[in-house]
Every structure is written in structure tokens, then in C-alpha cells.
N, C-alpha and C positions, 0 to 999 in steps of 0.2 A: 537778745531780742529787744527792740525796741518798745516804747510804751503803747506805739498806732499798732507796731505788729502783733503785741499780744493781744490788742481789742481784736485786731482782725483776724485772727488765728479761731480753730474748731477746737472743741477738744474730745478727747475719747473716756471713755471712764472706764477703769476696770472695775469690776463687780467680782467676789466671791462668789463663784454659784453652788457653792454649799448653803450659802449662809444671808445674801441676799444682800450684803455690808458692802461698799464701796470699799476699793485697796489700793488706788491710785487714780491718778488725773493723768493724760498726756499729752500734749499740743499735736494736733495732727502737722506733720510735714507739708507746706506750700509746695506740689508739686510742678506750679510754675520755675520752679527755682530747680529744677530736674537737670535740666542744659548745665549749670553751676555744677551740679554735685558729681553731673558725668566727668564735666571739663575736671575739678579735683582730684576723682578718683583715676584720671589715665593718669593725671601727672603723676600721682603716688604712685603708680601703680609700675613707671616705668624706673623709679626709685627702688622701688622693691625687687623686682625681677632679677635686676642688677646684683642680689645681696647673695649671698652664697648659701644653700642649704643647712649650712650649719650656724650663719649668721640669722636666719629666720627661726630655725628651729630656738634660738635661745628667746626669742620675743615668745614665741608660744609657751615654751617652761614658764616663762615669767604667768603667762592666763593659768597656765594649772595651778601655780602658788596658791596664786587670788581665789582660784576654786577650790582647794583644798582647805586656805585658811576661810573661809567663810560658808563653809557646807552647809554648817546651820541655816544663817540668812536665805539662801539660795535654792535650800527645802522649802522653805517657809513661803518667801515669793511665789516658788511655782503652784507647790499647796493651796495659795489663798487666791492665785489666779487663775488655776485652772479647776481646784475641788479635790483634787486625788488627796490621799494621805502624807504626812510629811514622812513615814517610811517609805513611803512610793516615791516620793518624788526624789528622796534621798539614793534609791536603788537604782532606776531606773531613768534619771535624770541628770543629778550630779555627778553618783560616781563615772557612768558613761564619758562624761566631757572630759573628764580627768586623764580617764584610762587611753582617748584619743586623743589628747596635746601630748601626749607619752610617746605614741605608737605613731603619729604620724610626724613628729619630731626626728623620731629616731630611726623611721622606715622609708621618706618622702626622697632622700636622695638616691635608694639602691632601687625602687623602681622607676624614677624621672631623670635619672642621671645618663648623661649620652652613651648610648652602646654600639657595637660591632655588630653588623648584620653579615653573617656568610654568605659567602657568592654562591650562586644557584647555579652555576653553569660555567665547565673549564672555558666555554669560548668567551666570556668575559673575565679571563683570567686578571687584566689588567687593571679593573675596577672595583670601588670599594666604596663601601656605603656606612655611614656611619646616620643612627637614628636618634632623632631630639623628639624630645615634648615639650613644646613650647607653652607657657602660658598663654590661657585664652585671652585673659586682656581683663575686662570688667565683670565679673558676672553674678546677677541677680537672683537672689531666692526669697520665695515665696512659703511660708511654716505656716505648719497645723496648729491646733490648741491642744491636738493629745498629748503630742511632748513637743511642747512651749520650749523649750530648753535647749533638752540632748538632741532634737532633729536639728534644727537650724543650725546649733553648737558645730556638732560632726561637718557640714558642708561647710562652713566658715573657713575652719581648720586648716580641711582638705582644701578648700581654694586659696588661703595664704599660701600653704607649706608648697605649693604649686606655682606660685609667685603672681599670683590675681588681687586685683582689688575685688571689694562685695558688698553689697549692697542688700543689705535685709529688708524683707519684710513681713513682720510676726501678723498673727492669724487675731484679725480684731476683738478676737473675747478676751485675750493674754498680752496685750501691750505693756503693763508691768514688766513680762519675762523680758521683753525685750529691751527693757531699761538696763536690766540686770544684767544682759547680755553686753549692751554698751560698755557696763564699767567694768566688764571681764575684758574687752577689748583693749577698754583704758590703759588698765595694769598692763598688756603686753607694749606700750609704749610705742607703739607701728608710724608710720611716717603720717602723717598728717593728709585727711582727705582716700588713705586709705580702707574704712571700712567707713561705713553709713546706715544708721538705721531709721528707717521711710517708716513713719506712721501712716494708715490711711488706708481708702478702702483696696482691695484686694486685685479688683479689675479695674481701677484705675491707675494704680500701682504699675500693675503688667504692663495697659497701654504705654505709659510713660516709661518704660525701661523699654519694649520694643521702638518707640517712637525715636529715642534717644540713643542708641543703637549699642542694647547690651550684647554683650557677645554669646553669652549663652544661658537660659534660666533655667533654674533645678525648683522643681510644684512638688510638693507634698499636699495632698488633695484629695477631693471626691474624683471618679471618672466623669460627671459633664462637665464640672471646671476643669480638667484636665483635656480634654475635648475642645473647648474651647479655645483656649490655650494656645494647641498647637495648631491648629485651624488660623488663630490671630498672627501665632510666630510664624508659618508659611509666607505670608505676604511679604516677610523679608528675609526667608529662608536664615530664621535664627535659632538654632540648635535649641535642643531642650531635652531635659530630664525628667521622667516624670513616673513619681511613683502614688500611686488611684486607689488603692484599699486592697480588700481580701474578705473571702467570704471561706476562711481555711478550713480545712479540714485535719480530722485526725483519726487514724485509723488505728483500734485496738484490738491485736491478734491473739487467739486464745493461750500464749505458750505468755501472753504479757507479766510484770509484775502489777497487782493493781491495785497494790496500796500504792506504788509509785503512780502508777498512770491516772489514779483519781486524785490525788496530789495534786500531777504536772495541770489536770482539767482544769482544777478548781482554780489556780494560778492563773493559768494561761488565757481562761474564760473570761474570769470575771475583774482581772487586775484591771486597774484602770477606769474601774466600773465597765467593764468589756470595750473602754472606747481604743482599742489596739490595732489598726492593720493588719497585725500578724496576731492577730487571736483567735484560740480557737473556736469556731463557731458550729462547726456542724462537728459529730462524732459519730464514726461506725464502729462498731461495737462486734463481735463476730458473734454468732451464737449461743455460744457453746458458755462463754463468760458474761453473757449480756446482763443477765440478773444480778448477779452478782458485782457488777460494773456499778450498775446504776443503785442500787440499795449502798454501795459505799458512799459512793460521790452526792447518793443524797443527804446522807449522815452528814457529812462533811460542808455543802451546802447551809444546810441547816447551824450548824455551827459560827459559819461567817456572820461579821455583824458589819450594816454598813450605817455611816454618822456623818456629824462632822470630822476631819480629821484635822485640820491645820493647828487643832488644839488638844488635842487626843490619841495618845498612842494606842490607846486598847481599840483601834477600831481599825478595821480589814478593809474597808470597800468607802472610798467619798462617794461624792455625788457625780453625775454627768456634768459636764460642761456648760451646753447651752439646752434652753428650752425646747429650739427644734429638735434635738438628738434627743432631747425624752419623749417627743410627740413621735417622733419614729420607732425608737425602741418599743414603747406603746403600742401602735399599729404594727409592727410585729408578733408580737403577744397576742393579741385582738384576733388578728390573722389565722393564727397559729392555732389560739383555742377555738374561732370558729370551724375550723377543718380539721376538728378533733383531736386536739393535740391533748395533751394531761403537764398540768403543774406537777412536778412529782416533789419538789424540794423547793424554799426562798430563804435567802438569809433574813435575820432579824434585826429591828431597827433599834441605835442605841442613843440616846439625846436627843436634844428636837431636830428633827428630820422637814419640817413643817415648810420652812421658807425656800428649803435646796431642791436641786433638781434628781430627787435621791429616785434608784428605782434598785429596788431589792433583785439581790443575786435568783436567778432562775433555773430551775432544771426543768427543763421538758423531754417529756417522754412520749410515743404513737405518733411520732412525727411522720410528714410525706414530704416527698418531694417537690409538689407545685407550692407547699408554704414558702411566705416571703423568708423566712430565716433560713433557710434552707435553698435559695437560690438569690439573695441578695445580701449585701451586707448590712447588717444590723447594729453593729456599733456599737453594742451595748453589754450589759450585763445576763445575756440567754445562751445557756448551753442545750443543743438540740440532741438528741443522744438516739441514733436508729440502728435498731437490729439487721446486722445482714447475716448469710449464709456461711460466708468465706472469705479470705482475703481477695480474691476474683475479685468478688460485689465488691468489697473496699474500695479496690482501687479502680474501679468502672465509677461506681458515683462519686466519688473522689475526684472524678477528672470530666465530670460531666458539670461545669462551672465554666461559667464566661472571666471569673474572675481568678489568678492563679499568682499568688503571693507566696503562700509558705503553706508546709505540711508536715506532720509528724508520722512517724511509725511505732508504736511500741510492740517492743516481743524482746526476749531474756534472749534471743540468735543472731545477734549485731551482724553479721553473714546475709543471713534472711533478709533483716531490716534494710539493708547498703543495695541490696537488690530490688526490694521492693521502690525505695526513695528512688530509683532511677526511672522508674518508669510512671512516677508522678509529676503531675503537670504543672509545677509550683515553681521560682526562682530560688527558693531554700526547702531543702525537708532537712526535719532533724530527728533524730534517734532515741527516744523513751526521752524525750524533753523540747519544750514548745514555745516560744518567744521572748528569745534571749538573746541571738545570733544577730540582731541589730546594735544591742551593746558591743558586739566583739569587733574591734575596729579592723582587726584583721580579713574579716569575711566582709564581704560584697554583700547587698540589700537590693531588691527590686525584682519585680515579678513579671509575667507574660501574661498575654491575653490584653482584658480591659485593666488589670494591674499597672500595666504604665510601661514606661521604655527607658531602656539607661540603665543604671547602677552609681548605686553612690555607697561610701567605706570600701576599705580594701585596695589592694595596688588596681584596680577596677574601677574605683570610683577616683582616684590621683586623676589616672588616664582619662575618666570624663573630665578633669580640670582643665586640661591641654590638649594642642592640638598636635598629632605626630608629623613629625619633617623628616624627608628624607635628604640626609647630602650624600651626596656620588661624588668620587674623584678619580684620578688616573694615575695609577701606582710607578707606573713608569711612561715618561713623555713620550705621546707620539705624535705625529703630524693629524692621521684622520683612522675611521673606523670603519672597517671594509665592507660598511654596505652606504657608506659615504658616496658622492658623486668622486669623480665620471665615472658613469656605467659604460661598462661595455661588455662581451660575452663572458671576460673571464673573469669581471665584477658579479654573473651570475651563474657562474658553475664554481666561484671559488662559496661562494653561499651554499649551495647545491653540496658541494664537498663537507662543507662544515657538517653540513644536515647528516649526512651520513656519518660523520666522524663520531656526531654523539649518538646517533641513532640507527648503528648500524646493521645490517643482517649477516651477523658474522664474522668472525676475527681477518679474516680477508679484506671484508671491502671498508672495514675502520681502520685497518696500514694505509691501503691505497687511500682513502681519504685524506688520511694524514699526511702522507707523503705528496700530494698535490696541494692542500691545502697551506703546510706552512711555508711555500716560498711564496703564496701568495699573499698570505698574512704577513709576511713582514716586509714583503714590498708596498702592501697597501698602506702598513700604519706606519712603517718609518722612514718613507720616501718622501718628497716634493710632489702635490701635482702640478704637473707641468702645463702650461698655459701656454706654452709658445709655438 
């Protein structure tokens, strides 16, 4: 960069919002200079395609190295950029990218690799199809600040090992992460102009990879930015992915374990400071163990301590992110206790908490259902905990949400549980355990409803990488294919005949089918027609 172009250049700052300290500076991207980065990334991009599965997959070993040897650092980064704990960010962050330069290294060829599709039908005996996944070409994504890191990381991956260039862009509170990401990129050595990371605001970003004609964008997001979104990609019919949040639930049946199941709560709730997608936010609790649910998990509650952590291992809970995500979290609480809700449990605060955006772990109890926690998502640190009758009512209010992410079941009858998770309205339930299955590179991620559209991870999310092609060929050469011209009557009784051959009314009239049909059939396909 030039001396004029850093005068003219914005920059961004990252802030710890634990802690209120600047942790880096970053030049916003000249998104004038968009047309350039597109032009770079197809040339790479048609460099890359070209490499072979197993010649990609060793550039990506090379980014796990870098991630493996430097976990410290790259805790610490996301910790100080986003607030979570540097155990959090260590579990839930780094190892995840690790575990997916592994898995999508060593899985990207058996399910993008060209396959045999069988014939549907003996009348096109002759024909043969064979299926490709083409790379998409370019394509841009759009990260959250809840995981700065492991989201963006996972779809990167997945769009190399798929043979794409990619074009990031990190969520304006964590522009640090995205630094970090850069040099994780560095280390894998990739062609040049193939990956790019866009500083800069969010919907100006989009515009400019629609305008410049990305091939297809993966949002991680709210559902009206997600709205938006694809509203804006219509206008040129440009694919998208898009995964919007979760207002989950979690159903706990009387036969549950529940020192596991206030365990998995207290985790699943409040990691993150509850800012998780896949967290769980509402709980039905069945009767019969309700009391007894909620006096552990308040125990436990109680227990939690939330601080800084970028500097502290003894502490459970950082802080929120940004200030609006507290002023929400807040107005849900507000909400909540004016429609009668009860604090039953808060974690305790350890060091100075004064400058962050800390909001102490919550149990609520006497919840209803028109409260905002309990039909929107809340993003935060609030576990909502309501008594129902039966597993019935579980799984009715369970499924009475606009929103449908992920869900839990707990019960000791994994039987039980495999039957109840089918008939819940989520794109994941899991079984006496609750928001983990986005680390498993092997499983698919995304949900239905206002949740979002797509799937990313998993031989699921490769296939969002590319686009399926089908090629058709002809096993043995014929001249034409018998509903080819010239028609004439027995151009349409040799059809008429086929029909019946495969669909016949009986062992009878499928001989006689056949026995008219194949002297027509091989006069059609391997004769001359005649023009003279």
C-alpha cells in the first residue's frame, strides 16, 4: 500500500468487549477495487480446479499444522475479539478447524469424485450417465462474531477442497479473527488471488460480490439480514445459503439422567455467554421431574462464574460480544420478568466486570409462552425452564416456533428418544446432548423455517460447494432413437409397444410387446434414414 493509499484508506478497530482495550487496527478493503479481486480470484481459481483432490487436500494439512502449532495464539485472538473464554475459544473454535482440514482432506474426494448413475429404465438400455460436481466458481461468505473463527474456517475448507476460490467476509466486531484467518490461509501456500479477505461493512460487501457476480454466498446471520439477502441475490438469481439463528429447544422426559441433563443445560445455555445458534434456549421439563430439574440446574447455575477470560482460566462465562446483543439480552429479561417470570438462579461475577459487556448466567422459571424468550431468539446468557404434562406437550410447544435449528431430547431409551427427534421440527436433534454437532465435520448444519436454507459441513454442505452435471452417453453407436423423426404410424405404435413392454397387464401382452417392438427398435437405431 502506498503512502496516498493509507492516508485514504478507513480503518476498523477491534475492541475486546470484555474489557473495553483495543486489540487491533485493520484497513478497511477499497471495495472499488472488487472488479480486481473478482478478476484474481477466477484466474486462481481455474488453477486450482485443475489440482487433483489429493494435491489440494495437502495445502489444507499444511492450514492444520499452522492451527495445531499455534492453538495458543489463535485462542487468544478470538478470546480478546470476540470476549468468550480462551477455553471456549480453544474448544469450540480451534479445535473444530483442525478437526475439519482432516475430515474434509481426507473425505472431499469420495463424495465430489465422478460417479455411475444406474439406468432407470431397460428402454434406455443403451445409455449412460455418469455424475460430476463441478465447482461453483467464486464464492463469498459473509461470518458472525459468535464463532469469528470455526464458522467462516469450516466454509473456506469446504469451498477449497471443492475446487473454489473465497472470498471472506468477517462480522465487523472480530476483524482481528479475520487476520488470523489470513495467515492460516498463508501457511496452506494456495495459488495466488485465491482466497481474499474483504474488510468492510457487511451490506456493502454483499452488494459488491452480487454486483461482481459471485457465484454463490453462504450468510451466517440474523433472519432480517438474511431476508434481505436473498431478496437482493434474486435480482440476479445468485444461489445462497443461509443459516438465521434458533430459538431451540430442549425436551426433558421423566425416565432422563439429570445430573447429565442439567449438565448438558448449563453448557449448552450459557456457553458462549448463550450467544450460540444452536443454544439451548427454551426447556420443557415433563412434570413429574420438573422440581427436581430446576433446583439442580439452579445449584449449578449458581456455581458459574462469569469475568474476563482472555486472561483467566478460572472463569466459565466472558462477556457478550457487542452492546446491542446486551441491550437485547436485557429486554428480554425485562420482558420476561414483567409477564411474570422468576429469576430462580445467576451466575457470579469474578474480577472487574465494569467495562464488558458481561450479563450474568440466568435461570428463569413461571415462564409463558407470549414472552420474547420463549418465541424469539435471545442470544444470550437465559435459560427459560416450563413445566409441561407429557412428552405430547414437549413436542407440540417444541414445534410451535417460526424458528427451527436444532433440538435435544433427553431420556436413559435412546429408542424413545430416535423417535421422538423425528417428529421434531429442527434440521438437527441430538440425544441427552445439545450444541456440539456443528463441530462434527461429518454432520450437516442448518435448519428449516425462519432458520435459513442450505446446509454447510458434511458430504451436504461439499454438494453446496458445486454444481451437479449430468453427462449421458451411448454405450453402443447408433444412428437415431426411436422417437426421433420421421414419424410415421409405426414411429407411434413402436412407442405404444415399448409402453406396454414396461408396463404391462400381464405376461402376455409384455411378449407380444416385445416381440413387435424389437424389430422396430433396431431398425430405428441402427439403420440410415433415408431421404431419398
Amino acid at each position: 500500500m502506498t503512502a496516498q493509499e493509507k492516508l485514504d484508506s478507513k480503518t476498523v478497530l477491534d475492541t475486546n468487549p470484555a474489557t473495553g482495550t483495543a486489540v487491533a487496527e485493520l484497513n478497511e478493503t477499497d471495495l472499488a477495487k472488487l472488479p480486481e479481486i473478482m478478476a484474481k480470484a477466477r484466474e486462481a481459481q481455474a488453477i486450482w480446479a485443475a489440482k487433483s483432490f489429493k494435491e489440494r487436500a495437502r495445502h489444507i494439512t499444511m492450514m492444520r499444522s499452522y492451527i495445531v502449532d499455534r492453538a495458543d495464539d489463535l485462542a487468544r485472538t478470538v478470546s480478546e475479539s470476540n470476549g468468550k473464554t480462551l477455553t471456549d475459544a480453544l474448544a469450540t473454535e480451534v479445535l473444530p478447524c483442525a478437526l475439519a482440514c482432516k475430515w474434509y482432506a481426507n473425505n472431499a474426494e469420495k463424495y465430489l469424485k465422478e460417479k455411475n448413475r444406474p439406468g432407470g429404465s431397460i428402454l434406455f438400455f443403451n445409455k449412460k450417465t455418469h455424475m460430476l460436481r463441478v465447482p461453483l466458481g467464486v464464492v463469498g461468505i459473509i461470518s458472525p462474531w459468535n464463532y469469528p473463527l470455526s464458522i467462516p474456517f469450516g466454509e473456506i475448507v469446504m469451498g477449497l477442497m471443492a475446487g473454489n476460490a473465497v472470498l471472506l467476509k468477517v462480522a465487523a466486531a472480530t476483524p482481528a479473527v479475520g487476520r488470523a484467518i489470513e495467515q492460516i490461509i498463508a501457511a496452506g501456500e494456495l495459488p495466488e488471488g485465491l482466497f481474499h479477505h474483504i474488510v468492510g461493512s457487511g451490506s456493502k460487501v454483499a452488494t459488491g460480490y452480487f454486483e461482481n457476480g459471485v457465484d454463490k454466498l453462504f450468510f451466517t446471520g440474523s433472519v432480517p439480514a438474511g431476508k434481505t439477502l436473498m431478496a437482493q441475490a434474486a435480482e440476479t438469481l445468485t444461489p445462497v445459503s443461509l443459516e438465521l439463528g434458533g430459538n431451540d429447544p430442549m425436551l426433558v422426559l421423566e425416565d432422563a439422567d439429570l445430573e447429565r441433563a442439567t449438565n448438558g443445560a448449563a453448557w449448552a445455555g450459557y456457553q458462549n455467554a448463550g450467544q450460540s445458534c444452536g443454544g439451548v434456549e427454551r426447556v420443557y421439563v415433563v412434570d413429574a421431574v420438573y422440581d427436581q430439574f430446576v433446583d439442580l440446574l439452579a445449584k449449578k447455575t449458581r456455581q458459574l462464574r462469569h469475568g474476563v477470560g482472555c486472561n483467566d482460566f478460572n472463569v466459565d462465562i466472558g462477556s457478550l460480544t457487542t452492546a446491542g446483543q446486551l441491550r437485547t439480552v436485557q429486554q428480554h429479561l425485562e420482558d420476561a420478568l414483567a409477564k411474570g417470570a422468576r429469576i430462580e438462579a445467576q451466575s457470579r461475577p469474578v474480577g472487574n466486570v465494569e467495562n464488558g459487556f458481561f450479563h450474568p448466567a440466568t435461570l428463569l422459571t413461571n415462564v409463558t409462552d407470549d414472552m420474547l424468550t420463549m418465541c424469539d431468539e435471545t442470544f444470550g446468557p437465559l435459560i427459560a425452564v416450563q413445566r409441561v404434562a407429557n412428552e405430547e406437550d414437549a413436542i407440540r410447544k417444541a414445534n410451535e416456533s417460526k424458528l427451527a435449528l436444532t433440538s435435544s431430547v433427553w431420556t436413559k431409551n435412546n429408542k424413545r428418544g430416535r423417535a421422538i427427534a423425528a417428529r421434531l421440527q429442527s434440521g438437527v436433534t441430538t440425544i441427552n446432548d445439545h450444541l456440539y454437532s456443528h463441530g462434527l465435520s461429518e454432520t450437516p448444519w442448518g435448519g428449516w423455517k425462519e432458520s435459513g436454507i442450505g446446509r454447510t459441513h458434511g458430504p451436504e454442505g461439499l454438494e453446496e460447494m458445486t454444481q451437479a452435471k449430468a453427462v449421458n452417453w451411448d454405450i453402443l453407436p447408433s444412428k437415431r432413437n426411436i422417437f426421433w423423426y420421421p414419424f410415421d404410424e409405426a414411429t407411434y405404435n413402436g412407442i405404444k409397444n415399448a409402453l406396454h413392454f414396461v408396463f404391462p397387464k400381464g405376461l402376455g401382452q409384455m411378449l407380444s410387446a416385445s416381440l413387435k417392438l424389437t424389430p422396430f427398435l433396431v431398425k430405428k437405431m441402427f439403420t440410415k434414414w433415408k431421404t431419398d
